[in-house]
N, C-alpha and C positions, 0 to 999 in steps of 0.2 A: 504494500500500500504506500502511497506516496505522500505527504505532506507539506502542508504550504508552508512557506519562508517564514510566516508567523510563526509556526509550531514547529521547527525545523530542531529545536532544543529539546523535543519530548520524543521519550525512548520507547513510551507503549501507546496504543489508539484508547482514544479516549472519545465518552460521549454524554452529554446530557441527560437527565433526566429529571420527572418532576419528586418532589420528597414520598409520595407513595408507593412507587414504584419502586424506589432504591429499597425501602424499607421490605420492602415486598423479596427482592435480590435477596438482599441480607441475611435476611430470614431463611429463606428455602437454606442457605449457606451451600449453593447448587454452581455449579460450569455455566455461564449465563454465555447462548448464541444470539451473534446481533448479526442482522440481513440487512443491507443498506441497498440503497442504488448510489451509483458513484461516478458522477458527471465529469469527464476529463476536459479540463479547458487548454484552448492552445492559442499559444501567442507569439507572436514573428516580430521579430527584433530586427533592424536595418542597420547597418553598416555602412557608413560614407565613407569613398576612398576617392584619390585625387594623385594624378600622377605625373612630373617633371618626366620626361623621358629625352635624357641628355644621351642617348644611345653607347651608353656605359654597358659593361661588361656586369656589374655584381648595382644593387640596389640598398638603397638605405630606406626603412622602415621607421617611419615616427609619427607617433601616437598617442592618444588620448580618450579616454572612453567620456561619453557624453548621456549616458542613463543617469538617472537620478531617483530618489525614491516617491515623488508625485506627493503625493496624498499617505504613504504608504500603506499602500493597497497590500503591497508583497513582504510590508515588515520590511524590519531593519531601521526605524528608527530609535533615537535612545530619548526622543524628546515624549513627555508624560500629559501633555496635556491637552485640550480640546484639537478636532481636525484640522490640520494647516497644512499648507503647502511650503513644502522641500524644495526649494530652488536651486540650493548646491552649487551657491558662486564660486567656494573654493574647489569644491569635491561635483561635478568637475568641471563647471565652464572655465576656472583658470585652466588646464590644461588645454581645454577643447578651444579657448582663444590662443593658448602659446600654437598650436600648430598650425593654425592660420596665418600668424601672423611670420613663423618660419616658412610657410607655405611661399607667401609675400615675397618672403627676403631672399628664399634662395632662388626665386626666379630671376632674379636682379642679379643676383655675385656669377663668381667666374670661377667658382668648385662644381664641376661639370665632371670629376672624373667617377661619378656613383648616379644612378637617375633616384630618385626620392619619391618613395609609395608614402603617402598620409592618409591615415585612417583613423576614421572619429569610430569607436566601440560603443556597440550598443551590448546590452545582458551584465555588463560588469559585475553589479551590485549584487547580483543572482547567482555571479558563480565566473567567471570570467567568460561565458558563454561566447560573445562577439570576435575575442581577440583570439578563442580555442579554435573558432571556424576556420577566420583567414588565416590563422596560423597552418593549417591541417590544408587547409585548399589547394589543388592541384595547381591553378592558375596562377598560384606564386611561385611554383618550381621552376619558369624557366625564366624570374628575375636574376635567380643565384643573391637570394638577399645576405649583403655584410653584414650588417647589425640593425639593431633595433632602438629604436630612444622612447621611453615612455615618462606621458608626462601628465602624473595625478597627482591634484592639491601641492599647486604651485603656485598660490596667487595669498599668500600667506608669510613673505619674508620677513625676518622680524629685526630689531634694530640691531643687532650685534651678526646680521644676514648670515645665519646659520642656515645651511642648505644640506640635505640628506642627498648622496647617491648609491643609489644598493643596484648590486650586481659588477663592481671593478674588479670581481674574481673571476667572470667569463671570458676574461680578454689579457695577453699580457700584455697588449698595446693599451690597455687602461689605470696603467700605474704611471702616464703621466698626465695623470687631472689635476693634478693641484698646480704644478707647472704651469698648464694651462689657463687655470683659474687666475694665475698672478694676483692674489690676494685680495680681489673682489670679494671675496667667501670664506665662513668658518665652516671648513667640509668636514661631515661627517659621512663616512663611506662605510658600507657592508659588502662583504665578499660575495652574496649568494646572491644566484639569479634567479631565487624561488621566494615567493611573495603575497601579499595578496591584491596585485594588482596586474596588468594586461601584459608586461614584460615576459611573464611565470609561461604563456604559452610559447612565445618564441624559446624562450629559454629551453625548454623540452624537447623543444625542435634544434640544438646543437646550434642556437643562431648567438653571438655574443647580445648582452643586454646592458642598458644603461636605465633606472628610474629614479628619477629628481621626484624631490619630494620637502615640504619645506615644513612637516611638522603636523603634526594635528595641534589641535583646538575644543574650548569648551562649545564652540558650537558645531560639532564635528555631529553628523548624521541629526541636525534641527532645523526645524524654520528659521532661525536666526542667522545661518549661513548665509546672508546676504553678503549684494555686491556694493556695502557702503562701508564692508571690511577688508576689501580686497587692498591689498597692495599693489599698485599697477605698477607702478615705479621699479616696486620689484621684479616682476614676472619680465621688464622689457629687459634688466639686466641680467637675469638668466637668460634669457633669449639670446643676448648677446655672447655671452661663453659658448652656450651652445653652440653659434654659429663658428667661436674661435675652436669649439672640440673639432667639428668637421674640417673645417678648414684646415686643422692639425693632421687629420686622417688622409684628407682628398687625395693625395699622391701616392700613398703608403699599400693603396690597392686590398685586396682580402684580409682583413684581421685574424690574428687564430681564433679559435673558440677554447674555452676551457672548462671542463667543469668544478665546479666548485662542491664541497664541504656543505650539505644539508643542517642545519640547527634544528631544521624544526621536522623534522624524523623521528630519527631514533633517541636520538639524546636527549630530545623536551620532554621533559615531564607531560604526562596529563592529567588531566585537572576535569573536577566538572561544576564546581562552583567559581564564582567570582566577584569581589570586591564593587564592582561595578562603577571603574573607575578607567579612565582615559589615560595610559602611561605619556610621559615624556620623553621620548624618542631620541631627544638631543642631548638630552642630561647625563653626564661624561662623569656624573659623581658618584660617590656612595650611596647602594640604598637604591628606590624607586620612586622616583619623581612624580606627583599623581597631575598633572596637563589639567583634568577636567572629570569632576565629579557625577556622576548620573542620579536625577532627582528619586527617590522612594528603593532606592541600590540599599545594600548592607554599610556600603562607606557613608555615604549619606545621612543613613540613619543613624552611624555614632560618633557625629560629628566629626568627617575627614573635609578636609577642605582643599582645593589648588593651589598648588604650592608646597603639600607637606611633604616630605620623603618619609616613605616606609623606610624602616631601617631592622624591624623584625615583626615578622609574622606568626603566632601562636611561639612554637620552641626554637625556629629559621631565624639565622640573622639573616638579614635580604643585603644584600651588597650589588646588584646587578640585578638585571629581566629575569634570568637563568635559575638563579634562587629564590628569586619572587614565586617565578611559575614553580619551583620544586614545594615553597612553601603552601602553595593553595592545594597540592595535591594530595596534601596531607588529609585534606577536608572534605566531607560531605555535607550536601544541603540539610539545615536544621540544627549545624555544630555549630558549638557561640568558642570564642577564642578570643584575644587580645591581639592586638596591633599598637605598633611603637613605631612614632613618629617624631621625625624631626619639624619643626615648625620655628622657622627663623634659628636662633639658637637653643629653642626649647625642645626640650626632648618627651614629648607626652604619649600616655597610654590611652589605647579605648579597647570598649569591649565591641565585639561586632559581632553578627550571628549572618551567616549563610543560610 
């Protein structure tokens, strides 16, 4: 049986019933068979692509998925309170405007030795469905595609312009980004090219990957993600390294591919409870930085706030993600435990119940 995105977190089927009926159940203390009928909906997601054909030999891929969660109809938002609409100016028209606007620019330059596939993803938020397609598509085998650039929630740089790129382990040709960056950027990089965003299917497909990424936020999956937060300023000064990475590459002809060192495998803990708390991606310190708190969550309710660093979870000292997630794994929904938090220089406890 299949279930909606809503319910995507529930391990058994579950159903309604009125209070006579359950007590009716209960009673016999009997194997209860349920007969449904069971309406399968189907829904077509689109794909915009846009192609430079500099009649080059190998292609450059760059990307940005452009779903969002509407109304959410399909779940996945974290916001608690009456129906709104999800506009998703960081997550992801800033992406879906940077490709454009690369679209623009590299019609204009004189890095002509790659042709340039852009493609706006549609299903992201669902699963990566849009980027799995074209990735898997016959009709890009005989681009012979270099690499790939993906670009989600990038319209969010912040004043000390910390920028994430994850996947400089697909390539040895991508150990010199920070060279290139010439100190535009406080770069934080990750090696792997598995993720949860549109890079993860090229990446599978032995293509190298690049995904910028400038951080989440407390209004990360809300109506509040408007575009009166965006940083434009920033998004045009990414845009511009970007165009100095290619221009770095344009001679250098086929990149290798590499693969990279999975984390989130074998070695991540699993977990099935959570904090209900938005990590800090960039925070290079002790401990786990909470970004963004979720309204009626476990953190929530015993008073964690943005800004605190976990520093230990029930018996876990938390020092990094890696220990965080080993520490929730300890727990099951209904377990209450204590949480220790740094907050400015104060170091305070709560109790919190999963």
């Amino acid at each position: 049986m299949d279930y909606t995105m809503k319910t995507s977190a529930v391990s058994i089927p579950a159903m309604y019933v009125t209070e006579s009926i359950a007590e009716k159940i209960i009673a016999e203390k009997k194997p209860v068979t349920l007969e449904t009928e069971l309406l399968d909906i189907e829904k077509t997601g689109h794909n915009i692509l846009g192609f430079i054909d500099n009649h080059a030999k190998e292609t450059i891929v760059i990307g940005a998925h452009y779903d969002h969660l509407g109304y959410n109809e399909m779940g996945g938002s974290l916001y608690r309170g009456k129906p709104a609409i999800h506009n998703g100016a960081d997550d992801n028209a800033s992406g879906t405007a940077m490709i454009m606007e690369l679209a623009e620019a590299l019609q204009l330059l004189s890095y002509k030795n790659n042709n340039y596939l852009f493609i706006a993803f549609s299903g992201e938020e669902l699963g990566l469905y849009g980027s799995k397609y074209s990735a898997s598509s016959k009709a890009l085998e005989p681009l012979d595609i270099n690499y790939m650039l993906n670009f989600d929630m990038v319209g969010r740089l912040d004043e000390e312009n910390n920028l994430i790129i994850n996947g400089v382990g697909t390539s040895p040709a991508f150990a010199n980004l920070d060279t290139i960056n010439n100190n535009r950027f406080v770069l934080k990089t990750t090696e792997s090219g598995v993720g949860p965003s549109d890079h993860t299917s090229f990446y599978l497909k032995d293509i190298p990957v690049l995904h910028f990424f400038t951080g989440t936020h407390s209004d990360y999956h809300k109506p509040s993600d408007d575009e009166d937060k965006i940083n434009y300023d920033g998004i045009e000064l990414i845009q511009n390294y970007v165009i100095d990475i290619i221009a770095n590459y344009n001679a250098k002809g086929k990149i290798e591919f590499m693969k990279t060192k999975e984390d989130s495998n074998e070695n991540a803990p699993r977990f099935t409870v959570t904090l209900g708390v938005i990590p800090d991606y960039i925070f290079e310190g002790k401990g786990m930085r909470i970004d963004a708190v979720t309204e009626d969550r476990p953190a929530a309710k015993a008073g964690l706030l943005a800004g605190d660093i976990v520093v230990k979870l029930g018996p876990v000292e938390v020092v990094d993600m890696m220990s965080y997630m080993k520490a929730l794994s300890m727990f099951e929904k209904g377990d209450a435990t204590t949480v220790h938090v740094m907050r400015g220089e104060e170091n305070m406890e709560f109790k919190v119940q999963f």
